[in-house]
Every structure is written in structure tokens, then in C-alpha cells.
C-alpha positions in Angstrom: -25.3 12.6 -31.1 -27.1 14.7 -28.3 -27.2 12.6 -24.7 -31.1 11.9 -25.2 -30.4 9.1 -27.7 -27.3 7.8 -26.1 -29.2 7.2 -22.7 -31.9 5.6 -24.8 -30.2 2.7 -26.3 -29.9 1.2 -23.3 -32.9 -0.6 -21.4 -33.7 0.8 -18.3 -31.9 4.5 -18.7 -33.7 7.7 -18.0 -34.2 10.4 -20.5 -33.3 13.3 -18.0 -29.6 12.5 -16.0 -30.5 15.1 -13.6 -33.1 12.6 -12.2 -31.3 9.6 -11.8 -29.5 9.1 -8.8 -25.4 7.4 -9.5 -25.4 7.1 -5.8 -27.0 4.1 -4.2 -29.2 5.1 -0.9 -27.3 4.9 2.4 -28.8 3.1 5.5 -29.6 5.8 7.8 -28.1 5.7 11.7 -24.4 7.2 11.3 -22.9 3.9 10.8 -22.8 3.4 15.0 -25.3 0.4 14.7 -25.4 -3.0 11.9 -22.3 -4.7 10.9 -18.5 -4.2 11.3 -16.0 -4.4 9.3 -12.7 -6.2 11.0 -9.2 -6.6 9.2 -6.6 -8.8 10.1 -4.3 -8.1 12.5 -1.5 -8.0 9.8 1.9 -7.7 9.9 4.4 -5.4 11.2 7.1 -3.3 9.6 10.5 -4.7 11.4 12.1 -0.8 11.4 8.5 0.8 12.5 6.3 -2.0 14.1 3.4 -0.5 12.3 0.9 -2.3 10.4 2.2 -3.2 6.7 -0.2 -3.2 3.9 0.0 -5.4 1.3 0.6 -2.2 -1.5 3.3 -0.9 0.5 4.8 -4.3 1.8 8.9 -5.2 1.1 9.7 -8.6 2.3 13.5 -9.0 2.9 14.7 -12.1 4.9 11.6 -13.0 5.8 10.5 -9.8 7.4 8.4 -7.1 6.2 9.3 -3.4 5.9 7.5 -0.7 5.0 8.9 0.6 1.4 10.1 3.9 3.2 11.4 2.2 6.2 13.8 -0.2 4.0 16.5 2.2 4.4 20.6 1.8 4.5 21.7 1.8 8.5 24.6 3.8 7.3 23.7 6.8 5.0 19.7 6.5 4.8 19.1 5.8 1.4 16.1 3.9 0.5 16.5 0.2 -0.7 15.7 -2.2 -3.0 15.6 -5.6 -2.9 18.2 -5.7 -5.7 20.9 -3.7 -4.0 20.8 -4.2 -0.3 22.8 -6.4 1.6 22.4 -7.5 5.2 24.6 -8.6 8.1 23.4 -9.3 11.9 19.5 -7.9 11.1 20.9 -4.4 9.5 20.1 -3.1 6.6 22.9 -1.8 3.9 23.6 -0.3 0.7 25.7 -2.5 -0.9 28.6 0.8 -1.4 28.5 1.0 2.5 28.1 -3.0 3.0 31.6 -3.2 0.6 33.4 -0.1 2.3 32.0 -1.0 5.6 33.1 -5.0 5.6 35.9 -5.3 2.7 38.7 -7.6 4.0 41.7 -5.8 4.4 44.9 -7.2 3.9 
């Protein structure tokens, strides 16, 4: 099937692709004029205070982290929210929070 008689089966489609334009037109004036776009002031990573996006958002005790900020206070390692513990606002692995706080005795 050559691309001639796939572009005309559908209403409105050009014979030649090379004339057609995919791209809509752009408004000319650089963008400096017309509307503007504002986001929401967001939230803030607790570790960072940068803004947190909602793809990249972890929220742990009711705060938000940035994924690569949720991060063991004792050896680094990145968290989840199914093995972290925390004690006084810091963040552990739970190995370190075990080692770190086991009763001894």
C-alpha cells in the first residue's frame, strides 16, 4: 500500500505530505506580549526547600521530599516509604534506625 492511498482514505488529507504543515502556526512577537502562564506556588521539599512536582513528590509524615532527597541521615541511602523510619524529624533506614536506637540491656 504506497502512502498516496493511505492519506486518501481519510477526508481532508493531502496527497503530497511534503505540503502539509504537522505544526500549527505560532503567534508572532517572541512570546514577550499576550498571556501568561502562572503555576502554583507549590510545595517545598523538607531536605531541599525547592519546589516539588507532583512526578517527583514523596510524602512522608505529612511533608514532601523530593524522591532523591528522601535519604537515610546516617549512611545516605535513598528511601522508600516502605523501609524508612523516623524519630524527631530525621530520616532512617530502618538497619541504622534498629542499630542506632535498639534498647540495650
Amino acid at each position: 500500500m504506497s502512502n498516496k492511498s493511505v492519506l486518501k482514505r481519510w477526508p481532508g488529507a493531502s496527497a503530497s505530505p511534503a505540503t502539509s504543515s504537522a505544526a500549527p502556526a505560532r503567534a508572532s512577537g517572541g512570546g514577550s506580549g499576550g498571556k501568561k502562564i502562572r503555576m502554583a506556588s507549590g510545595e517545598r521539599c523538607t531536605v531541599c526547600e525547592k519546589r516539588v512536582y507532583m512526578t517527583e513528590k514523596i510524602t512522608a509524615d505529612e511533608k514532601p521530599f523530593h524522591r532523591s532527597c528522601f535519604r537515610c541521615t546516617h549512611c545516605q541511602k535513598v528511601l522508600s516509604l516502605g523501609n524508612y523510619a523516623s524519630l524527631d524529624a530525621k530520616l532512617y533506614c530502618k538497619p541504622h534506625f534498629k542499630q542506632l536506637f535498639q534498647l540495650k540491656g
